[in-house]
C-alpha positions in Angstrom: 86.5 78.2 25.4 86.9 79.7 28.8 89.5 82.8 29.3 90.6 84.8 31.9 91.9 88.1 32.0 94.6 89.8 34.1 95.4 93.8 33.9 98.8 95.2 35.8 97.6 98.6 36.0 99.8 101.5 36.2 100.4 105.0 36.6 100.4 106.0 33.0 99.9 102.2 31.2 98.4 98.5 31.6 99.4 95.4 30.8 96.7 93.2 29.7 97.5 89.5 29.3 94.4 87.0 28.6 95.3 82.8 29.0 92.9 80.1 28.3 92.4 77.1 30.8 95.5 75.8 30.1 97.2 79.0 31.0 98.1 79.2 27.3 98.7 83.5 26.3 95.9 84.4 24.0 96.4 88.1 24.5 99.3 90.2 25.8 100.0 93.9 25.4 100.9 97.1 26.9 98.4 100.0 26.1 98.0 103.3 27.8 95.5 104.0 30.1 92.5 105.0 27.9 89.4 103.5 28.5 88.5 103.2 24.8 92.1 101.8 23.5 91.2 98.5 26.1 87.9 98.1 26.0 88.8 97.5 21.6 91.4 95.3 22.6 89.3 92.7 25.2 86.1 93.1 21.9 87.3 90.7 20.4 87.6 87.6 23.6 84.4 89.2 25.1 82.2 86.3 24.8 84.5 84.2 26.3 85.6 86.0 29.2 85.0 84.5 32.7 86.4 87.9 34.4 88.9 90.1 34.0 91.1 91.2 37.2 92.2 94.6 38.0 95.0 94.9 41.0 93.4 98.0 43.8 95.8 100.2 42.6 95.8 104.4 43.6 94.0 104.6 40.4 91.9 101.7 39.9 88.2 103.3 39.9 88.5 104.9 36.1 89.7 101.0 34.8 86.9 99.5 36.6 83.9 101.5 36.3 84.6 101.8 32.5 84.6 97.6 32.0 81.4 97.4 34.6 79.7 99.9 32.3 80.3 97.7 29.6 78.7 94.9 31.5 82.2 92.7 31.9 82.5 90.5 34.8 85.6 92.6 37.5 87.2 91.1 40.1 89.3 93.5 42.1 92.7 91.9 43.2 93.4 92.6 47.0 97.6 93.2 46.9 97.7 92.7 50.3 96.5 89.3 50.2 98.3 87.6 47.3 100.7 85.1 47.7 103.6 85.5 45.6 104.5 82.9 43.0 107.3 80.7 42.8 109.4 79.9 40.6 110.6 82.7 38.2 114.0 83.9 38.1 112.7 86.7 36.1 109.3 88.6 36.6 107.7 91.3 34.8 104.5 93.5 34.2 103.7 90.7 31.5 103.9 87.6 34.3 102.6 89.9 37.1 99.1 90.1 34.7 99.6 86.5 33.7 99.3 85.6 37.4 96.5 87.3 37.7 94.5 85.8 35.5 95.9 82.4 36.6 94.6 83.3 40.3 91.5 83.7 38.8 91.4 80.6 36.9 92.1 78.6 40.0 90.0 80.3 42.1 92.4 81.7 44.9 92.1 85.4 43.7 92.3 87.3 47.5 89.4 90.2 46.1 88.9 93.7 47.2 85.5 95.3 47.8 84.2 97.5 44.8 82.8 100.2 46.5 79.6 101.3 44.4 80.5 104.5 42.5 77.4 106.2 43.3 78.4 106.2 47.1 82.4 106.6 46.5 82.6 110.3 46.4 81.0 111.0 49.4 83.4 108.5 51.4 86.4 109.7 49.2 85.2 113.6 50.4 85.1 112.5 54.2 88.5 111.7 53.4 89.3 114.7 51.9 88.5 115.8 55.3 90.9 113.9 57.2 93.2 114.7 55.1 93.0 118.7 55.7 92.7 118.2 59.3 96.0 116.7 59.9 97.3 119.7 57.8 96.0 121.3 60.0 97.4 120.2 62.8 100.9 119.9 61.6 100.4 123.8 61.3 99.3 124.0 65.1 102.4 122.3 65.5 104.4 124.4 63.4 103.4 127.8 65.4 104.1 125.7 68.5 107.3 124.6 67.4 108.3 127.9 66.7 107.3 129.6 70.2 109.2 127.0 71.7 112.3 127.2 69.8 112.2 131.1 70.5 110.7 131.4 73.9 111.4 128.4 75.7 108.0 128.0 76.7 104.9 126.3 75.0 101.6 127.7 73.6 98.1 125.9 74.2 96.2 125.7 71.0 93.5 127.9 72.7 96.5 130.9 72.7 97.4 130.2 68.9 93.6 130.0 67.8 93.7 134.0 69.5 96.8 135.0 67.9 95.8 137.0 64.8 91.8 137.9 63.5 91.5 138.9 59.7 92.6 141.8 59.0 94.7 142.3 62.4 98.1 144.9 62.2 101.6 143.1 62.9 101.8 145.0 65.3 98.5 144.1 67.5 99.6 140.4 66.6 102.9 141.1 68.0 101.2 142.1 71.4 98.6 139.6 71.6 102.3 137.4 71.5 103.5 139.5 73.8 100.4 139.0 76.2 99.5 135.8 76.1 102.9 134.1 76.5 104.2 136.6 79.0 107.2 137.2 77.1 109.7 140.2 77.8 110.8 141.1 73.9 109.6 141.7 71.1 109.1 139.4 68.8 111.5 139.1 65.5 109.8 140.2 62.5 110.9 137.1 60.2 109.1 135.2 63.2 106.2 136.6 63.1 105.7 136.1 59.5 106.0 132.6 59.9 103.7 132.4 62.4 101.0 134.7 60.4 101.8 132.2 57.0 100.9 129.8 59.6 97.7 131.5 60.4 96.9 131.8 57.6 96.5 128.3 56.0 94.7 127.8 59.5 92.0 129.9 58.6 91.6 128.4 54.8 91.7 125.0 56.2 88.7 126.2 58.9 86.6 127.2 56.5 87.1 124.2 54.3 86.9 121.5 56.9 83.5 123.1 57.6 82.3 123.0 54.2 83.0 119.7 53.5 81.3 118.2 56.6 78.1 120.4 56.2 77.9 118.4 52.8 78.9 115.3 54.2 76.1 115.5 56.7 73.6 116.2 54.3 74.4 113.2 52.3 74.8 111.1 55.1 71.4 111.7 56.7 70.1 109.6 54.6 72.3 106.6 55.6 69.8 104.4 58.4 73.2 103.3 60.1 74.1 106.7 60.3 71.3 107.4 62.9 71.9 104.0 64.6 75.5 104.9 65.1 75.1 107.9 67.1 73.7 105.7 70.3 77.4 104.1 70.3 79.2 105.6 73.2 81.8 107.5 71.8 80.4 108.1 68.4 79.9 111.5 67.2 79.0 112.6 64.0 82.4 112.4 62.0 83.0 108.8 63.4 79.7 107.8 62.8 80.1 109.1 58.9 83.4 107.8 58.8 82.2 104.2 60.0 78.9 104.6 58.0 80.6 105.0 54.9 83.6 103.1 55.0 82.0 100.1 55.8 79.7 100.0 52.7 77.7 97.3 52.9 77.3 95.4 55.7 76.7 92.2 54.7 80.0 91.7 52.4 80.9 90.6 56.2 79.9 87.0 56.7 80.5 87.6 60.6 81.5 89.7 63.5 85.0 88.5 63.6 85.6 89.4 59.6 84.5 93.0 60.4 86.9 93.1 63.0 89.8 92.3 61.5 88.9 94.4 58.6 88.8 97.2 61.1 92.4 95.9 62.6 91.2 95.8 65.9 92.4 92.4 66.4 95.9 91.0 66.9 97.6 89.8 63.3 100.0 87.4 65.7 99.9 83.7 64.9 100.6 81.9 68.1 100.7 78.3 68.4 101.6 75.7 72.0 101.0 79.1 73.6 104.4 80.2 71.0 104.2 83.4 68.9 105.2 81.8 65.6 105.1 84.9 63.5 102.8 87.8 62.6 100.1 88.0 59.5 99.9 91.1 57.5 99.1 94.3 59.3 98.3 96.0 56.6 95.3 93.9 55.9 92.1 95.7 56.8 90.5 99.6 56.5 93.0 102.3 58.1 90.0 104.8 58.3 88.1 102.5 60.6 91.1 101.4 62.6 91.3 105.3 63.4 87.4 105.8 63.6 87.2 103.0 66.3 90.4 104.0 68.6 89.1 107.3 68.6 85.7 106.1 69.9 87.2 104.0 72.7 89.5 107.3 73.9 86.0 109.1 73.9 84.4 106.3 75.6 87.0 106.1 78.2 86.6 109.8 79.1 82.7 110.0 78.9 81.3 106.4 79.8 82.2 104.8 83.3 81.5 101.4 81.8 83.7 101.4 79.3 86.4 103.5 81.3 86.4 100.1 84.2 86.7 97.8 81.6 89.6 99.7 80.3 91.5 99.7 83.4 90.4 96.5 84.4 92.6 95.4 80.7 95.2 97.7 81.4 95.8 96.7 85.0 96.4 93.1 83.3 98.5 94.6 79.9 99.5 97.9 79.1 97.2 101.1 77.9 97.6 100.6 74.1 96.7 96.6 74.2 93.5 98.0 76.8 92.7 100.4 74.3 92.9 98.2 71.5 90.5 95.5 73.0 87.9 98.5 73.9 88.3 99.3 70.0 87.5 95.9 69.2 84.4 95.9 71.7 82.9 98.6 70.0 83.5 97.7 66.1 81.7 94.7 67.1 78.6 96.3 69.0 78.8 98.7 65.4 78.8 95.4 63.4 75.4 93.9 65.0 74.3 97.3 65.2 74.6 97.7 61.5 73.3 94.2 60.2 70.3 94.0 62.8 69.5 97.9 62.6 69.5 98.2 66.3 70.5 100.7 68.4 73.5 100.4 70.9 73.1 98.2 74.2 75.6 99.7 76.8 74.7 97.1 79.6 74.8 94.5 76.7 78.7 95.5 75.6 80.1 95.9 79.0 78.4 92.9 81.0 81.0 90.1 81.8 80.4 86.6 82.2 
């Protein structure tokens, strides 16, 4: 007998519901989310189990590297992707693992990539980093905000950077203000320990945005696309790491135009008799590399004339985001070949029209 296993993971539980091949429930239960309490509870169907399916959840790596140690057969369910059922008035945790496994039985389960857990911490650091950078500048913003709303007049992040040194008075800080933004008063004191909290977390982030890409780096040296990478125009080291290891393996694209969408640099309209007749999911794809490669196309605009006349060339025809988009999507698709063949960029190869 042939069954198939569906899990509704949660925050603090999972539902685990197991059907046969006539969708007939064999197993259904809530348990918490101990590793141990489930892995007891599938023993006893574990020679019959085709797969078991685990949504890609916020929490799904625990779940599914404790059933791969065990040697069970995971498929991770891609949310994103699944086409609702049909049918029910009323729908549960129970059905939602039910369908599932039913998925699976018919072979129309939409899977995620399991990224191997030896590799997962370094790309899950890289984000870390991401993560502290845009704290950091929402507190650039902050200090900015706060000049403005004082002053009337804006402060360049090079001004803010020289605000305040480690172990600085008030008062010096006060006249560095004072200095640098030309301003006739004083400032308030309740300002100016906002803008030192500020400062603060600045300097904290710093230092730990630094630490975690020396140790990125290190790990990533040892990455062959990471090398390869650099020769795209555009690509420094963070985009290069942040493509390198979000991508994974390469060949879990069967071709260019998969990688492309994954890395949403192509249009999710569906257009038909020249018609748009609605839009696909654009959540669908890696947000990390949908950054990674806009980033590289504003680089490329500013630093490569190739890539900057092909970008006007688009926009005289569109608009700036569409041209920017399209140079995106020529450059995840130079980083695709460049990654399967292990070759290094071709700039007279990318920008050559026919």
């Amino acid at each position: 007998m042939r069954l198939y296993c569906g899990i509704d993971l949660h925050g603090n539980n999972s539902v685990i519901s197991i059907i046969d091949e006539t969708d007939r429930v064999m197993f259904e239960k809530r348990l918490p989310n101990d590793i141990e309490a489930i892995l007891s509870s599938l023993e006893t169907y574990r020679a019959d189990l085709v797969g078991i399916v685990v949504e890609s959840t916020f929490n799904w790596y625990w779940l599914v590297d404790g059933l791969m140690d065990k040697e069970y057969k995971v498929h991770l369910a891609n949310p994103a992707a699944i086409q609702q059922y049909d049918g029910l008035k009323f729908s549960n945790d129970k059905s939602d693992a039910r369908w599932l496994a039913h998925m699976l039985r018919l072979g129309i389960l939409p899977e995620g990539y399991i990224y191997p857990k030896k590799e997962r911490a370094v790309r899950d650091l890289l984000r870390k980093r991401g993560q502290l950078v845009r704290y950091r500048t929402s507190n650039l913003l902050s200090i900015n905000n706060l000049v403005s709303r004082n002053y009337g007049s804006s402060v360049s992040v090079r001004q803010i950077r020289q605000l305040d040194k480690e172990g600085e008075s008030e008062s010096k800080m006060k006249m560095k203000m004072k200095m640098k933004m030309n301003m006739n008063m004083n400032m308030n004191k309740n300002l100016g320990l906002a803008v030192n909290a500020n400062l603060a977390v600045l300097r904290c982030l710093d230092e730990q945005i630094k630490v975690i890409e020396r140790e990125v780096i290190k790990c990533a040296k040892l990455r062959p696309e990471f090398a390869l990478l650099h020769s795209v125009v555009g690509i420094g080291d963070i985009l290069a790491l942040t493509i390198a290891l979000e991508t994974g393996d390469i060949g879990r694209f069967p071709n260019v135009g998969d990688f492309s969408s994954y890395c949403r640099t192509v249009s999710s309209e569906r257009i038909s008799n020249g018609k748009k007749k609605g839009k696909g999911n654009t959540k669908c794809g890696n947000k990390y590399l949908a950054w990674a490669f806009i980033e590289a196309a504003n680089f490329a605009v500013r630093y490569n004339e190739q890539a900057r006349k092909f970008y006007q060339r688009k926009s005289a025809k569109t608009n700036p985001v569409v041209a920017r988009k399209a140079l995106a999507n020529k450059l995840a698709r130079a980083c695709y070949y460049i990654m399967r063949d292990k070759v290094p960029f071709d700039n007279e190869r990318l920008f050559t029209t026919k």
